[in-house]
N, CA, C and O atoms as CSV, one atom per row, in Angstrom:
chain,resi,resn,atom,element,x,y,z
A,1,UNK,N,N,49.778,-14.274,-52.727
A,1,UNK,CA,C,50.312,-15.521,-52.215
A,1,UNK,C,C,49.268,-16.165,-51.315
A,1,UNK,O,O,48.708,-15.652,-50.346
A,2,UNK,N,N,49.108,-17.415,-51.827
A,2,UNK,CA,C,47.800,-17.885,-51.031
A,2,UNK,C,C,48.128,-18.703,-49.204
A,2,UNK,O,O,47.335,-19.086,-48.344
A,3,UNK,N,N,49.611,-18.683,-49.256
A,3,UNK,CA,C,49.925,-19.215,-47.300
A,3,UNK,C,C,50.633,-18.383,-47.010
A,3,UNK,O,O,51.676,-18.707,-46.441
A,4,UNK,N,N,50.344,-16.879,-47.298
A,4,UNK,CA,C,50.785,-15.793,-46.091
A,4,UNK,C,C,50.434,-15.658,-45.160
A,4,UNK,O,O,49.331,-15.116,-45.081
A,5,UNK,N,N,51.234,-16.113,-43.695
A,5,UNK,CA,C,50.412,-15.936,-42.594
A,5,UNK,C,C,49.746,-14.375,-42.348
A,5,UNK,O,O,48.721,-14.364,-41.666
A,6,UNK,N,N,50.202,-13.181,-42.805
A,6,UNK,CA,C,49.703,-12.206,-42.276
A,6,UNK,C,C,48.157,-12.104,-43.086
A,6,UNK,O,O,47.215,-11.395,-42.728
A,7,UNK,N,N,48.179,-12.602,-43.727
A,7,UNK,CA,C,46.900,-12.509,-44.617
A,7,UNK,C,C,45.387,-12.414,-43.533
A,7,UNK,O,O,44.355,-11.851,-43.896
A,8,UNK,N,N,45.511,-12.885,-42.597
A,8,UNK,CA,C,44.208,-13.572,-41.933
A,8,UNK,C,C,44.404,-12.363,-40.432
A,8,UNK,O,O,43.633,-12.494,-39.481
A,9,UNK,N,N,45.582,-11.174,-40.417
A,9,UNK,CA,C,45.564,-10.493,-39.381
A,9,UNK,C,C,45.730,-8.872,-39.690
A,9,UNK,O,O,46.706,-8.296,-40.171
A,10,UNK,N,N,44.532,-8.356,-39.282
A,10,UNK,CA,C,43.812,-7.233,-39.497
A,10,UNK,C,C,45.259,-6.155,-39.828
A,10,UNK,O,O,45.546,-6.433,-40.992
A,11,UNK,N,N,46.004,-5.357,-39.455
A,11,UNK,CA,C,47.136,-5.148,-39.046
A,11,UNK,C,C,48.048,-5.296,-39.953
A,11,UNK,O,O,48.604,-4.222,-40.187
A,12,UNK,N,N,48.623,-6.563,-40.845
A,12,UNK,CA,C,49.397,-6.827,-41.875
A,12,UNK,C,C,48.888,-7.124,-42.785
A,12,UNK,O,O,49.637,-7.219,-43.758
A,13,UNK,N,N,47.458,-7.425,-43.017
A,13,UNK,CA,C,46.760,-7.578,-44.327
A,13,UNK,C,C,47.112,-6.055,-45.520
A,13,UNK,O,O,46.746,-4.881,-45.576
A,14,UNK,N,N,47.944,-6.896,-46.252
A,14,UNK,CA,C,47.826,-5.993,-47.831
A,14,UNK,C,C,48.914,-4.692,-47.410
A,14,UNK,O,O,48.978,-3.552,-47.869
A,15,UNK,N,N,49.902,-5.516,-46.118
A,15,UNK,CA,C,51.064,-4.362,-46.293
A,15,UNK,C,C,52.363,-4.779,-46.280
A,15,UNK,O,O,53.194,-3.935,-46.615
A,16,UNK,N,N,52.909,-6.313,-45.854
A,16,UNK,CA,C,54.191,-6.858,-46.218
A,16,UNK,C,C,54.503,-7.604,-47.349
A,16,UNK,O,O,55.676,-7.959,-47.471
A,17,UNK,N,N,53.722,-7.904,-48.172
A,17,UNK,CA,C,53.422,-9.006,-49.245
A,17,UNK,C,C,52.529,-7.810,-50.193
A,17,UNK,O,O,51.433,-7.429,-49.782
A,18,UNK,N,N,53.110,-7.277,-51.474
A,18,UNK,CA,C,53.320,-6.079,-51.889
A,18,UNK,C,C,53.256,-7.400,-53.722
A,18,UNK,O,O,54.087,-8.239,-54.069
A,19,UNK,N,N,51.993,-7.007,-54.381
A,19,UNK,CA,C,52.024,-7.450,-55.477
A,19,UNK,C,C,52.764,-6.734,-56.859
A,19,UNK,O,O,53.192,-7.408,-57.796
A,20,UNK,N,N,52.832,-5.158,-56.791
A,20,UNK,CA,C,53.388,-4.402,-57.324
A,20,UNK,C,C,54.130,-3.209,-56.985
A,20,UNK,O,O,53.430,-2.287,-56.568
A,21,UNK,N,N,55.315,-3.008,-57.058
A,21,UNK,CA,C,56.277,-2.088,-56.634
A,21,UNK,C,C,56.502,-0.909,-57.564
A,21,UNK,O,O,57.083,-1.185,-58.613
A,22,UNK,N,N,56.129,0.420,-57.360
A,22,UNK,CA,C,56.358,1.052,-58.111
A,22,UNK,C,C,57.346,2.069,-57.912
A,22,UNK,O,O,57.098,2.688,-56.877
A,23,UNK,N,N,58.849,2.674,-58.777
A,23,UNK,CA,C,59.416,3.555,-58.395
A,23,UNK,C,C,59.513,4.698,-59.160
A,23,UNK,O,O,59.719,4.408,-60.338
A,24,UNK,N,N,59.428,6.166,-58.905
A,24,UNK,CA,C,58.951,7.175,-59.698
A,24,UNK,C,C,60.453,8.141,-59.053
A,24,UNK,O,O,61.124,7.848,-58.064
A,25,UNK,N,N,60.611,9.101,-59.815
A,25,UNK,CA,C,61.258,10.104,-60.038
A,25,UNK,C,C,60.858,11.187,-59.711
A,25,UNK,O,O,60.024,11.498,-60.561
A,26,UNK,N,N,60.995,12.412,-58.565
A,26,UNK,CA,C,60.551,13.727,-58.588
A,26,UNK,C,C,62.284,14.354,-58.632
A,26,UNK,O,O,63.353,13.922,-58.202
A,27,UNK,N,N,61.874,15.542,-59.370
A,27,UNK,CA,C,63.353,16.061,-59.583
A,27,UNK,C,C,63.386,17.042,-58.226
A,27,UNK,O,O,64.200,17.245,-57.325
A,28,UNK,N,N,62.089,17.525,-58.568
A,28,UNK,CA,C,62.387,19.049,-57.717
A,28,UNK,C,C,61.913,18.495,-56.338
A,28,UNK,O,O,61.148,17.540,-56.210
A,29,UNK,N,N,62.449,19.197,-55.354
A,29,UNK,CA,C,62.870,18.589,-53.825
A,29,UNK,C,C,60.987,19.182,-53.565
A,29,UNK,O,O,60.024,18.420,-53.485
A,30,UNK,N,N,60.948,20.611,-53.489
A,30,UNK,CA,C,59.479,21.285,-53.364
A,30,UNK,C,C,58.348,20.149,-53.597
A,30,UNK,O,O,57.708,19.671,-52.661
A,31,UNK,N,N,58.188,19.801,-54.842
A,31,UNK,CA,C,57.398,19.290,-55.342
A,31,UNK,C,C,57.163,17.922,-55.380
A,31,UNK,O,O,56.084,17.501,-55.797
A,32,UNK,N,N,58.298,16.957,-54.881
A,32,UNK,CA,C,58.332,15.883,-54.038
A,32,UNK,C,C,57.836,16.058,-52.418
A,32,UNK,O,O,57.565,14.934,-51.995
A,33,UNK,N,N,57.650,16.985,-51.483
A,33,UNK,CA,C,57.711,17.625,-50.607
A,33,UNK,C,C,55.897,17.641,-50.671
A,33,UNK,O,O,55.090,16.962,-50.036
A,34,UNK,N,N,55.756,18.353,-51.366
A,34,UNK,CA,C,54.112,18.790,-52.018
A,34,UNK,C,C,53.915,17.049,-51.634
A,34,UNK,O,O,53.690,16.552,-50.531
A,35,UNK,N,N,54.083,16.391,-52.915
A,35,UNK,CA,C,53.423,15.168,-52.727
A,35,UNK,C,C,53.515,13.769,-51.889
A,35,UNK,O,O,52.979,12.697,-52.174
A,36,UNK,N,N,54.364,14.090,-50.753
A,36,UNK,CA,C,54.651,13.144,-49.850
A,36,UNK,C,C,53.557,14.079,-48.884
A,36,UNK,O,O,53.158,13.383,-47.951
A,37,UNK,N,N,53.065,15.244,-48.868
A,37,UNK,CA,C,52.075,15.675,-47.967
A,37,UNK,C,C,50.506,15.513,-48.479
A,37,UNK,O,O,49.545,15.875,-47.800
A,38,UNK,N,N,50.403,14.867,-49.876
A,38,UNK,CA,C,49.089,14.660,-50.466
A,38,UNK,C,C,48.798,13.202,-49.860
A,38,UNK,O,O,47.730,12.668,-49.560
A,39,UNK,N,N,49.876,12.831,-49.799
A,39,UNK,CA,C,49.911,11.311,-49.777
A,39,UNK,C,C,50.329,10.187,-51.145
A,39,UNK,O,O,50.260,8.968,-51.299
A,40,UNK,N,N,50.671,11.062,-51.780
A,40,UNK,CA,C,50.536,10.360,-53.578
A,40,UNK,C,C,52.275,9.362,-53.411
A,40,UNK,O,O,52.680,8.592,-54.281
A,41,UNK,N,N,52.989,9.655,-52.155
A,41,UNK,CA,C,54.359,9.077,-51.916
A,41,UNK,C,C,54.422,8.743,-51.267
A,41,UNK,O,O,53.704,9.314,-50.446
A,42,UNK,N,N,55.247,7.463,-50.624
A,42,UNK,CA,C,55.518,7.059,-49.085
A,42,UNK,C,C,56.588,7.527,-48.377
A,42,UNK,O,O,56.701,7.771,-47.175
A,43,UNK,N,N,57.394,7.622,-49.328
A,43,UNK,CA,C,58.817,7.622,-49.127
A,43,UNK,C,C,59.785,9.225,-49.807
A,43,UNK,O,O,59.528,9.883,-50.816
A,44,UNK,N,N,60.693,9.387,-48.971
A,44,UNK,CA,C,60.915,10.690,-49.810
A,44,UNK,C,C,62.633,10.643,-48.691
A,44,UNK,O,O,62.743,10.633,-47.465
A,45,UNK,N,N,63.752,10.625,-49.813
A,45,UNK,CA,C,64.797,10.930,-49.131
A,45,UNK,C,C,65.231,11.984,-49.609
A,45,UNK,O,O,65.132,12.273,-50.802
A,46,UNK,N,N,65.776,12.706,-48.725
A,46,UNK,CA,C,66.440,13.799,-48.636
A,46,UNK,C,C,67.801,14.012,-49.269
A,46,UNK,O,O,68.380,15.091,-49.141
């Protein structure tokens, strides 16, 4: 988006204004667990 104000501030550049959303599936709790500690996830509910 070319008049995002956060665009121009160090801080919110390239983290509220999100061009692609991706949502994935881990079955096993462990192995979701594993990869929210690699970093490969952001998010992980319990």
């Amino acid at each position: 988006m070319q008049d995002w104000w956060g665009d121009h501030r160090k801080f919110y550049r390239h983290r509220y204004n999100p061009d692609v959303i991706e949502y994935g599936v881990i079955r096993e709790i462990d192995s979701a667990y594993a990869s929210m500690l690699a970093g490969e996830i952001d998010f992980m509910q319990s």
